[in-house]
Backbone as a printed PyTorch tensor [residue, N CA C, xyz], in Angstrom:
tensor([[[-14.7770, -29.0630,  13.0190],
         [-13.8540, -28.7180,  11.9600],
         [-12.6400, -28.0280,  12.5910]],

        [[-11.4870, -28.1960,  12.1810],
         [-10.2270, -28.0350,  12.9800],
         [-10.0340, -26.5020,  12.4330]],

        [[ -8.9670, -26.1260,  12.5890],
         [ -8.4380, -24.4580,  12.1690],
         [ -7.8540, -24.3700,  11.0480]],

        [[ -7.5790, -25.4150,  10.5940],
         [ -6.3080, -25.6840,   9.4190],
         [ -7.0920, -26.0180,   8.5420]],

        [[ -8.4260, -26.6800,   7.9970],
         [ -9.1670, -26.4410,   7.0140],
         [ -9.7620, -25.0400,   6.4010]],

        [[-10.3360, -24.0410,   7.0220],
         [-10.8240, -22.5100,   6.8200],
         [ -9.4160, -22.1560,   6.2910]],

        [[ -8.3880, -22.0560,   6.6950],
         [ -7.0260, -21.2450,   6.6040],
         [ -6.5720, -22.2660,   5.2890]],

        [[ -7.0610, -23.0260,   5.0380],
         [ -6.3000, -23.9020,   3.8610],
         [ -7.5290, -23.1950,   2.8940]],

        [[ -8.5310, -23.3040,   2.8800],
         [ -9.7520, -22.9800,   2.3160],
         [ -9.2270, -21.3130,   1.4160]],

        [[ -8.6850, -20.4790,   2.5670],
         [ -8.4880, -18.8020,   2.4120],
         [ -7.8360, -18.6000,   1.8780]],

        [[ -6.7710, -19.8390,   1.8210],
         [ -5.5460, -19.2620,   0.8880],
         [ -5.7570, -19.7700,  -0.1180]],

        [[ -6.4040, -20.5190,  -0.6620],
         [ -6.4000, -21.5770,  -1.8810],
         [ -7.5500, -20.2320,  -2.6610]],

        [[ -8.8220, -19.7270,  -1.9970],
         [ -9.5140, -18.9280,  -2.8920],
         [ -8.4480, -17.5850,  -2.8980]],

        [[ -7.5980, -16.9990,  -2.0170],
         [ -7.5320, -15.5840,  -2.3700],
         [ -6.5100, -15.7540,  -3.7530]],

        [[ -5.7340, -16.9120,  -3.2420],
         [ -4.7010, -17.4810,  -4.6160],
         [ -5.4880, -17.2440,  -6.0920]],

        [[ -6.6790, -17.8480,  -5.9670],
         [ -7.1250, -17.9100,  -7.1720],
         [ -8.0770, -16.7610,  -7.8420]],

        [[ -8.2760, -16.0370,  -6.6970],
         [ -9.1240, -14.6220,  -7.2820],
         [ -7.5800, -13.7320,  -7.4020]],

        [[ -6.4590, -14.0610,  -6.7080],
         [ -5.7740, -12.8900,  -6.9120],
         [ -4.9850, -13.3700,  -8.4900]],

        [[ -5.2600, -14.8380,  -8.9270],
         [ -4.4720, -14.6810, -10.4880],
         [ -5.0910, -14.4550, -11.2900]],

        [[ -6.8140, -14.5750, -10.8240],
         [ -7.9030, -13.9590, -12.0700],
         [ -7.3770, -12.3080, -12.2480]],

        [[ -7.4230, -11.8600, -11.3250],
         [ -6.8720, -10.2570, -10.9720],
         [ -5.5290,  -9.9710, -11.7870]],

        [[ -4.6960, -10.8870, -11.9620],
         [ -2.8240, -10.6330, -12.3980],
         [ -3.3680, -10.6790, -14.0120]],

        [[ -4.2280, -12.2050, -14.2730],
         [ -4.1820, -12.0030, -15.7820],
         [ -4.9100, -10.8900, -16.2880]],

        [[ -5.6700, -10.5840, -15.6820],
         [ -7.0400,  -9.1630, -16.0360],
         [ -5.6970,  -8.3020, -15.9610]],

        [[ -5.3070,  -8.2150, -15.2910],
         [ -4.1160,  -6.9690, -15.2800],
         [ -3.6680,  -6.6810, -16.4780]],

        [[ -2.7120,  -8.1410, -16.5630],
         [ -1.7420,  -8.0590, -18.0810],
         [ -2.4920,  -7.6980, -19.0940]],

        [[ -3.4220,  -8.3680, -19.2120],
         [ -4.4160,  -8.0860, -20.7900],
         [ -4.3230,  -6.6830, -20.6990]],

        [[ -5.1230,  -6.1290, -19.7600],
         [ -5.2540,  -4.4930, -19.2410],
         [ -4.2090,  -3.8980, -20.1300]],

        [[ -2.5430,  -4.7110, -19.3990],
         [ -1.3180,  -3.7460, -19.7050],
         [ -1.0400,  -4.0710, -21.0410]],

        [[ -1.5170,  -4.8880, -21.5450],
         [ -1.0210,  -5.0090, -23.1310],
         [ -1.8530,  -4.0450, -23.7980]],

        [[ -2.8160,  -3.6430, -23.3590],
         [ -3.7500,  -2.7550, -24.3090],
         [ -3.0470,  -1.3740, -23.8750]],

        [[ -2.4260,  -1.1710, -22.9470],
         [ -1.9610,   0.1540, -22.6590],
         [ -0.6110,   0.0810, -23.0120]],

        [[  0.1620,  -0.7090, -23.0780],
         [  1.5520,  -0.5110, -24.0910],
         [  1.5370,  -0.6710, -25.5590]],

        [[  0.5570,  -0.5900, -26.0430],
         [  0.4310,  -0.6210, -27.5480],
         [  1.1820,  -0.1370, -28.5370]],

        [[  1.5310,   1.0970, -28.0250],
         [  2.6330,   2.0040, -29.0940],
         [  3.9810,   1.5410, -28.2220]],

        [[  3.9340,   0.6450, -27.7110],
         [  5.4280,   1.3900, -26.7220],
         [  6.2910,  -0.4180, -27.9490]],

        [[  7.7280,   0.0770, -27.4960],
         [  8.1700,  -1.4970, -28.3110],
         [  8.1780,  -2.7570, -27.7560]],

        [[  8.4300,  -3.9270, -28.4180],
         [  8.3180,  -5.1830, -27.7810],
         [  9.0000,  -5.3690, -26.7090]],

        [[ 10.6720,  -4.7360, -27.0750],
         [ 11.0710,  -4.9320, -25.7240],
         [ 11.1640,  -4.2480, -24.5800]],

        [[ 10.5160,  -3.0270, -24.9130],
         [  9.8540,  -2.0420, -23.5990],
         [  8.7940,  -3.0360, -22.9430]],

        [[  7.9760,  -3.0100, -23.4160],
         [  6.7940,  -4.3770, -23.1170],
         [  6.7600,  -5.0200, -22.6750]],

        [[  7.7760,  -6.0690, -22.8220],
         [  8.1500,  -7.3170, -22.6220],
         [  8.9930,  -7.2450, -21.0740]],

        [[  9.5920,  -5.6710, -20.7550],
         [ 10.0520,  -5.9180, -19.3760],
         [  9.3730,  -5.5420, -18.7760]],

        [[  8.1170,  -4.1410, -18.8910],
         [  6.9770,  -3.6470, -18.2590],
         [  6.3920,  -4.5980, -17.4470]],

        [[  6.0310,  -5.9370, -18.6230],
         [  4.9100,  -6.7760, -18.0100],
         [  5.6990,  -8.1280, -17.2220]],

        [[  7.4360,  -8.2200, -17.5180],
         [  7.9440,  -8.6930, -16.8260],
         [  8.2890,  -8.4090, -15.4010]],

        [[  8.6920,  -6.7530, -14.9860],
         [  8.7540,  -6.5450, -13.6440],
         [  7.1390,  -6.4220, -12.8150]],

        [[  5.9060,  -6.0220, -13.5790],
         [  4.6690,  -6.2020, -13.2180],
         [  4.0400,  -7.7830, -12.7430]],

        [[  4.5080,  -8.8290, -13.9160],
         [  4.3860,  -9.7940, -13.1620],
         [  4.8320, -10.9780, -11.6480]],

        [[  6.6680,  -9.9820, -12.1450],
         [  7.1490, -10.5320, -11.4240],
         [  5.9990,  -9.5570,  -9.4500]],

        [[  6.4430,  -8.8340,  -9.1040],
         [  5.9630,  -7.6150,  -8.3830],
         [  4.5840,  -8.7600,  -7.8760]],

        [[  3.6320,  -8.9340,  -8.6690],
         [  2.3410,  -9.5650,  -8.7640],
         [  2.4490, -10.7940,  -7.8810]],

        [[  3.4190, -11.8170,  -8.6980],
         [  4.2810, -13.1280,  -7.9860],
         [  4.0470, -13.1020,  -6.7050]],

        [[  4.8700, -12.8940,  -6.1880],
         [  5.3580, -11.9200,  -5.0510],
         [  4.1320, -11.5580,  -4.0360]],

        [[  3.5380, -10.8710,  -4.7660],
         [  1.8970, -10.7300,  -3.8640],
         [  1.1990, -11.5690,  -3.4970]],

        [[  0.9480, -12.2080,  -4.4840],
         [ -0.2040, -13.6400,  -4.5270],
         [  0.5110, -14.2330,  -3.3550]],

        [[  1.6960, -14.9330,  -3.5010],
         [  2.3800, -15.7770,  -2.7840],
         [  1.9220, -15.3100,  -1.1010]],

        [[  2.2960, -13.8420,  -0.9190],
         [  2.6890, -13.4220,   0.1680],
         [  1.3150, -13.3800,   0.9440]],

        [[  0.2640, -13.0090,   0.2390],
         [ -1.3820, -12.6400,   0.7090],
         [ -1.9920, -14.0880,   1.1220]],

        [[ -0.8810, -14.7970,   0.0150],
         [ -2.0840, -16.0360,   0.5990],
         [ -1.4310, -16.9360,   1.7360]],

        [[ -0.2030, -16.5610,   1.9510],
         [  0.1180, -16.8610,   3.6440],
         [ -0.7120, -16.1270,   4.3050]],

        [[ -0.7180, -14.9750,   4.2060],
         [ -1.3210, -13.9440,   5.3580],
         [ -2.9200, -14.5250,   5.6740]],

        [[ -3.4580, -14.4410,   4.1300],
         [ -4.6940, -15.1890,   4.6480],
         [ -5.2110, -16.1850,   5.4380]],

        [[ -4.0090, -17.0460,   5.2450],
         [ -4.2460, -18.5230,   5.8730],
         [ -4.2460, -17.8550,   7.4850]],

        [[ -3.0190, -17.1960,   7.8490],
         [ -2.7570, -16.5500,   8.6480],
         [ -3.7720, -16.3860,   9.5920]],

        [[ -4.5220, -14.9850,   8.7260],
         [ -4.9850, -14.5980,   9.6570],
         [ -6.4240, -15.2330,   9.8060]],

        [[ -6.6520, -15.6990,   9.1330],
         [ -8.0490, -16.9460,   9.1050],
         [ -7.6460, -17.6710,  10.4260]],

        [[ -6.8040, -18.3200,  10.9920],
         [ -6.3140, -19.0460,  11.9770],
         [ -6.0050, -17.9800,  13.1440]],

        [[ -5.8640, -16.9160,  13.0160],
         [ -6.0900, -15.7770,  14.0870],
         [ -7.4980, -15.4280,  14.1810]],

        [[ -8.1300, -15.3080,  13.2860],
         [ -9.8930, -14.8790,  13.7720],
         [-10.7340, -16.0700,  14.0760]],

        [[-10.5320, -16.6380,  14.1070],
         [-10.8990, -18.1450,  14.3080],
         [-10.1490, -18.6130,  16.0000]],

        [[ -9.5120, -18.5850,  16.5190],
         [ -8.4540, -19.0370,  17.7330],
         [ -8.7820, -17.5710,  18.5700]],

        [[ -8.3280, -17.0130,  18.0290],
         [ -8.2830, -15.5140,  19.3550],
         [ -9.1960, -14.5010,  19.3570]],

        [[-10.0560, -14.2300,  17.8400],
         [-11.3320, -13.3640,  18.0260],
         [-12.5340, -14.4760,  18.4050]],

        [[-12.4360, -15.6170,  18.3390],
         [-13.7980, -16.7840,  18.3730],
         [-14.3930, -16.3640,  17.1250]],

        [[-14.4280, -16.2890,  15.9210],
         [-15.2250, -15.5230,  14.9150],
         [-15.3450, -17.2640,  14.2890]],

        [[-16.7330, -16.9820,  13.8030],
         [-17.5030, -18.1860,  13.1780],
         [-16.1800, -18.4640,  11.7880]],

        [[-16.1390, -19.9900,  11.3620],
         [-15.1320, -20.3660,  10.2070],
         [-15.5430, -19.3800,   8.9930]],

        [[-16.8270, -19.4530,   8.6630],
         [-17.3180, -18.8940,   7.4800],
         [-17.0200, -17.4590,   7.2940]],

        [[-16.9740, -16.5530,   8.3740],
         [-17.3050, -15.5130,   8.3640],
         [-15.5660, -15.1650,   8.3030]],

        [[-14.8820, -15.2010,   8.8430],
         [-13.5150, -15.4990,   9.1670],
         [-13.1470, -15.5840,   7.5850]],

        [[-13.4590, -16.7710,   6.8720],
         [-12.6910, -17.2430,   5.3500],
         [-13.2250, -15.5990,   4.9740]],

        [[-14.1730, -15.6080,   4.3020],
         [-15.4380, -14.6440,   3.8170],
         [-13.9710, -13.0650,   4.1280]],

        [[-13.9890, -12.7360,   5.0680],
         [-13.4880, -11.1980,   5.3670],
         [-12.1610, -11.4070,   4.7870]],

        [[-10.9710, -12.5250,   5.6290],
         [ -9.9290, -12.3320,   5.1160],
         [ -9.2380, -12.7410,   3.3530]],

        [[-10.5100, -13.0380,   2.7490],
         [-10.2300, -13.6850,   1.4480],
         [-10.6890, -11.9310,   0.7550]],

        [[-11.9240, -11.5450,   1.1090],
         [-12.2970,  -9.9930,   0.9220],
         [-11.1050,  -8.9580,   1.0440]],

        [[-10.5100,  -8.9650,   2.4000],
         [ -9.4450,  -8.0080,   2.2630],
         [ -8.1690,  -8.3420,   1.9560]],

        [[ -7.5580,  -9.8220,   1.8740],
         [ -6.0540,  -9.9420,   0.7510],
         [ -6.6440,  -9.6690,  -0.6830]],

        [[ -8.1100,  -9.6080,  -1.0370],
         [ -8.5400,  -9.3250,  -2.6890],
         [ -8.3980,  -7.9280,  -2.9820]],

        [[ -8.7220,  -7.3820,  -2.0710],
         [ -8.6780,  -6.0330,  -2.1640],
         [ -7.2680,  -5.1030,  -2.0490]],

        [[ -6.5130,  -6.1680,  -1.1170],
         [ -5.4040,  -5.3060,  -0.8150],
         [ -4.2680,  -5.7420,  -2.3750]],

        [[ -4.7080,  -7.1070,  -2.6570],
         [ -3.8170,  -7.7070,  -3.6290],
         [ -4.2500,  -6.8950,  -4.9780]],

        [[ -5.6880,  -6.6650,  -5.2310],
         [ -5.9030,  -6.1080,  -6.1310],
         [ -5.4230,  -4.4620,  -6.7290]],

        [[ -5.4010,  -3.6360,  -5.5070],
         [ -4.4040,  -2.6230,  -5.3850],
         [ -3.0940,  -2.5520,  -5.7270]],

        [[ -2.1310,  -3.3120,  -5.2690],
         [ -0.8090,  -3.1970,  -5.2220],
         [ -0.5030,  -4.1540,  -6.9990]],

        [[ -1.8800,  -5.0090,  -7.3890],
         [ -1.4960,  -5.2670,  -8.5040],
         [ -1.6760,  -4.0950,  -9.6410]],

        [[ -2.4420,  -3.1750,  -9.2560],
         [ -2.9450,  -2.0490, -10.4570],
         [ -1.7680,  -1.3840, -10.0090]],

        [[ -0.8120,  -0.9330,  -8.6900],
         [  0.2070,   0.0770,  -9.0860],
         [  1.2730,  -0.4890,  -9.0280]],

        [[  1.3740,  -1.7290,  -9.5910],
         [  2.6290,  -2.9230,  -9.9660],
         [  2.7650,  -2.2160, -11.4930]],

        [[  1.6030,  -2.3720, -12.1150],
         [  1.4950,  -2.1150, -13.7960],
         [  1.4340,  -0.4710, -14.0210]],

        [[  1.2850,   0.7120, -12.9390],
         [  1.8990,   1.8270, -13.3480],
         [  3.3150,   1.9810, -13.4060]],

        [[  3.7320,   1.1880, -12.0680],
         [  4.9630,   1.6570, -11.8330],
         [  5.5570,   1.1530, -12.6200]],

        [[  5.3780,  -0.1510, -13.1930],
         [  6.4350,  -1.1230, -14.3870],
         [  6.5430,  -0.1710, -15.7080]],

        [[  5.2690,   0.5480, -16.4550],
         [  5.6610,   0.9920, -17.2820],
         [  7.4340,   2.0120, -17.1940]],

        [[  6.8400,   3.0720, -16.5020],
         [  8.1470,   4.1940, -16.5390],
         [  9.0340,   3.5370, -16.1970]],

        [[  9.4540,   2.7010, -15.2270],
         [ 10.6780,   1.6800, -15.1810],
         [ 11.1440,   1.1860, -16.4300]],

        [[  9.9480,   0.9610, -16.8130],
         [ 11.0050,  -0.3630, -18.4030],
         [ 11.4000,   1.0040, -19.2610]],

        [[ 11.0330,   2.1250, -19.1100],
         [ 11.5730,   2.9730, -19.7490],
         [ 10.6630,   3.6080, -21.1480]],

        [[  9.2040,   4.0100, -21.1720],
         [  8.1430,   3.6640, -21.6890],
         [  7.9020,   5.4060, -21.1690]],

        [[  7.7600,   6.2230, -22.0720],
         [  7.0380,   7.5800, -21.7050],
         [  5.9900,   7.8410, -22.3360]]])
């Protein structure tokens, strides 16, 4: 199996656990802007998604990334390799998506 399957593999799952993660978010943030107005809201969850965008995109290069670095220069088995770096862009993506949706509130202007 070549290098470019695992690294195609890493990015395709962290992609898709990190938009299960964005929509869990929004729902999240709609229940927490409840009192605030539509169009407070409406930019909250606009600069949050956008912010989010942005992540997904960026993690799941890295993943591919570095899947094709632990694989080539650590010798680390394919499986084990997908497995960690899909684990830590989830984790790291999942972070920066929960303080995407603090920071968006007080931005859109929401106290």
């Amino acid at each position: 199996m070549s290098n470019k399957t695992p690294a195609t593999i890493s990015a395709v799952l962290t992609i898709l656990v990190l938009v299960f993660l964005a929509v869990v978010t929004v729902l999240l943030q709609m229940i927490a802007l409840n009192g605030a107005s539509e169009r407070q809201g409406m930019t909250a969850m606009g600069i949050s998604l956008a912010c989010q965008s942005i992540v997904i995109l960026l993690l799941g290069t890295l993943a591919a990334r570095a899947t094709n670095f632990l694989i080539t220069k650590v010798s680390w088995n394919g499986i084990l390799a997908v497995v960690v770096t899909v684990l830590a862009a989830t984790m790291i993506g999942g972070t920066i998506s929960f303080l995407s949706s603090i920071i968006a509130i007080p931005v859109a202007g929401i106290r």
